[in-house]
Structures are given as C-alpha cells and as structure tokens.
N, C-alpha and C positions, 0 to 999 in steps of 0.2 A: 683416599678413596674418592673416585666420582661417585659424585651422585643425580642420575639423571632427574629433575622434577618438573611437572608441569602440569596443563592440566588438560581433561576432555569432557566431549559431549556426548551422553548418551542417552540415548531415544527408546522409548518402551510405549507399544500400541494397545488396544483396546478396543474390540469392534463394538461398537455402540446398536447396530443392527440396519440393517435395510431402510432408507428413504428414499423419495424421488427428489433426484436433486434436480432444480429449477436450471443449472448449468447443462448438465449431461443431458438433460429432456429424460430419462431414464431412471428406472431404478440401481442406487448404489448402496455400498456399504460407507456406511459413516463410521471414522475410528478417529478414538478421542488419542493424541499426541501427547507425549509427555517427554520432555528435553530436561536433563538432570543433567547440570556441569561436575565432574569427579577432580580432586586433588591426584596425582597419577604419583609413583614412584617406580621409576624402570617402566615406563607405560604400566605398572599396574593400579586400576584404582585403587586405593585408598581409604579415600573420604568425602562421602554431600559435600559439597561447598553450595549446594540449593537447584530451584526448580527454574529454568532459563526460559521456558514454555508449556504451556496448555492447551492445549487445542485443539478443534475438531475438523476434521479432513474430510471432503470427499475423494475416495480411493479412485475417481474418473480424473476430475478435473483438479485435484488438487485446492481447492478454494475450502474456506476455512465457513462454518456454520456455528449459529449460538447453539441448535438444538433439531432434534429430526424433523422436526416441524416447521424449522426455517424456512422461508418463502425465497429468499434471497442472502447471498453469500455478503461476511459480515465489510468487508473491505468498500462495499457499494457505500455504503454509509461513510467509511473515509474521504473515499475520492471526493462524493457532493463534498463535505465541510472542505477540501483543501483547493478544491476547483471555485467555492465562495469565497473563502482566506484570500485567494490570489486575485482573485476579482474585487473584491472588496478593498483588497491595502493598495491596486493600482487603482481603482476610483475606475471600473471596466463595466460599467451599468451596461454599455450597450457592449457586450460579450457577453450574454448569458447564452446567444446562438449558438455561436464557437465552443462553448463550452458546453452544452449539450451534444455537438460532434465530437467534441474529446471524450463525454461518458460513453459514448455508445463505440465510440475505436476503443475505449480501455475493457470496457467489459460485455460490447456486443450488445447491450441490452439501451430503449429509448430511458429519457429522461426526460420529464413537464421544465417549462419556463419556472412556475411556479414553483417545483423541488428547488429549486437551483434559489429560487429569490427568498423562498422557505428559509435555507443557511444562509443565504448573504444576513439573512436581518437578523439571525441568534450570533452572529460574526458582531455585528453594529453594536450586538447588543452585550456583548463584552464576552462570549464562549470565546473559550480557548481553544483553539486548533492544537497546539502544539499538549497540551494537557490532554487532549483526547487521543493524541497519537502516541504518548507514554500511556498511557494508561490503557491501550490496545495492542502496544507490542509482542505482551505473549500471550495472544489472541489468535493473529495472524500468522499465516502458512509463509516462508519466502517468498513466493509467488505474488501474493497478496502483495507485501512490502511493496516489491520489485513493481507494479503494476501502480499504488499510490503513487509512488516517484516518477514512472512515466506522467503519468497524470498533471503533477504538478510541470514535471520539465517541458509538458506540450502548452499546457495554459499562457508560463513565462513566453516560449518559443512564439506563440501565438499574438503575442500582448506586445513586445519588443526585444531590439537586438540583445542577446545574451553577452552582458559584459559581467563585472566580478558580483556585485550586488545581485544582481539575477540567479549566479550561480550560486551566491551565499544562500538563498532562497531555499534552493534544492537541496542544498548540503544539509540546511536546517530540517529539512523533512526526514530526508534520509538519518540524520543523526537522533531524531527522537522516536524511533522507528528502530532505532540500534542496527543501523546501517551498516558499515565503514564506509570515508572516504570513495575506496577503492572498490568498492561494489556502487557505490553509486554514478562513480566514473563510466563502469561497463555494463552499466542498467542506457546510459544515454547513448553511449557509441553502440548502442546494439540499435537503439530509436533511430541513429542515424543511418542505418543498416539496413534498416525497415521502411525507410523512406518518413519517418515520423508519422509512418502510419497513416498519411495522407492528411496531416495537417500542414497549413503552409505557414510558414513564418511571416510576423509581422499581419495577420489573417485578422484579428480583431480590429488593427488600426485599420488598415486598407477596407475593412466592413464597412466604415459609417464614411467612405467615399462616393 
C-alpha cells in the first residue's frame, strides 16, 4: 500500500484590535499570526510537529509589530544592525550616507548618522547580528524577511563588485532568517527589476572620490 506522507503549514489569526499603524498613516487591525507545521497522512493532518511563527500583522501594510502601541514596525530594528554588520566587517566608516539611502528605499522612512554609528559600535562591541536574526525569525512577516535581505544585498551592491564572498554574505542573512536559497535568489532578481531601487553600484566607494 502507498502511503502518501508529509508535511504542512497552517496559519490561525487573531485580531488583536485597532491601531494606528505608523506604516499605513491610518488606523488598522492588528492580528496576531500563528504558523503551526502538521505531520499530514493523505494530506490529512495528523500531528503538531510545533509552532514555525508568531506574529503580529498589520492587516494594510503587512509589516510585523511588538504590540498596538508600537511606534515602528519590528524589522526597522533588523535592517539598522545588518546595514552596521555590513559596514562594519567591510571597514565602510564613510558609508553611513549610502546606507542611510538604503534605510529609507527599504522602508520609506529617514534614518540619523547617529542610529547607524549607534549599531556599528554594539557590532565592535561583539553583538551578534546573525543571533539577532534567529532569534527574530518567527517574529517576522515574509515581507519583513524579504525587505532585510534587500537591505543587505543593496549595502554589498553598494560597497563592491558582487563576486561569491559577497553573495555568501546574503545567503548568510537570508539563511538565519530561514530563508531558502531560492527565495533569496528571487528577493535579488526582483531588486534588479526595480532598478535597485535607485541605488548605484560601487556608490560607497565612488563616495569618498
């Protein structure tokens, strides 16, 4: 007898109530997310095999919040540490401009010199970037993820030519972040699509000319 087995993802919502999301300008509903992966037999679940995400949604803009009272959606807080991580391990002191233009193409929103040199120096000072990006994964809404990873791939793009080190860079984001591969491949061909979103390649070094 076959037996078909494998597994799935299923999501159960939660409206948490009415806030004004800082993204939408407006008021929305906040619903807290819940992703439970199933053991399936015949596609029929099963069995919990556990909880894969938690999270709280705005039902506009899709960006993920700690609480209704959030001021700013929680993924701002990634991009600063992983836009310092990348400035910081290339030694990119004068790129904190450039990378105040990548926060505000990722998430529309300014960013101080000062934020930026804020995480460069808890970077120096031994914070883990990659510890903070597990430790937020089921935090974050896809969008969120997908938006970190631009982030870093525009810092690289920005900083020098993208050979395999460059790209292992990304991969490492994307993979602590529980990316795949292949979702990270077409998070970048979509940036190249976009025109990188108006950042130019090589824009840091070509800066301090």
């Amino acid at each position: 007898m076959l037996f078909l087995l494998g597994e799935k993802t299923v999501a159960s919502t939660e409206n948490l109530g009415e806030f004004n999301c800082p993204i939408c300008d407006t008021n929305k509903n906040l619903v807290r997310v819940i992703e439970k992966n199933y053991f399936t037999l015949f596609f029929i679940r099963i069995l919990p095999l556990g909880t894969t995400a938690d999270y709280n949604q705005c039902e506009g803009c899709g960006h993920t919040y700690s609480a209704l009272d959030a001021d700013a959606p929680l993924y701002f807080e990634t991009v600063q540490s992983v836009l310092a991580y990348l400035l910081a391990g290339y030694g990119l002191s004068h790129g904190i401009g450039v990378s105040q233009k990548i926060f505000e193409a990722i998430t529309g929103k300014e960013i101080s010199a000062t934020e930026i040199q804020h995480h460069i120096k808890r970077i120096n000072q031994g914070s883990s970037l990659f510890e903070q990006l597990k430790s937020s994964v089921d935090k974050l809404s896809w969008l969120d993820k997908s938006l970190i990873i631009e982030a870093a791939y525009l810092l690289v793009y920005a900083a020098r030519p993208i050979e395999y080190e460059e790209r292992l860079q990304i991969n490492l984001v994307g993979n602590a972040l529980g990316v795949c591969l292949e979702a990270v491949n077409a998070i970048v061909n979509n940036l190249g699509a976009m025109q990188y979103k108006g950042i130019q390649a090589m824009e840091i070094e070509n800066h301090i000319h």
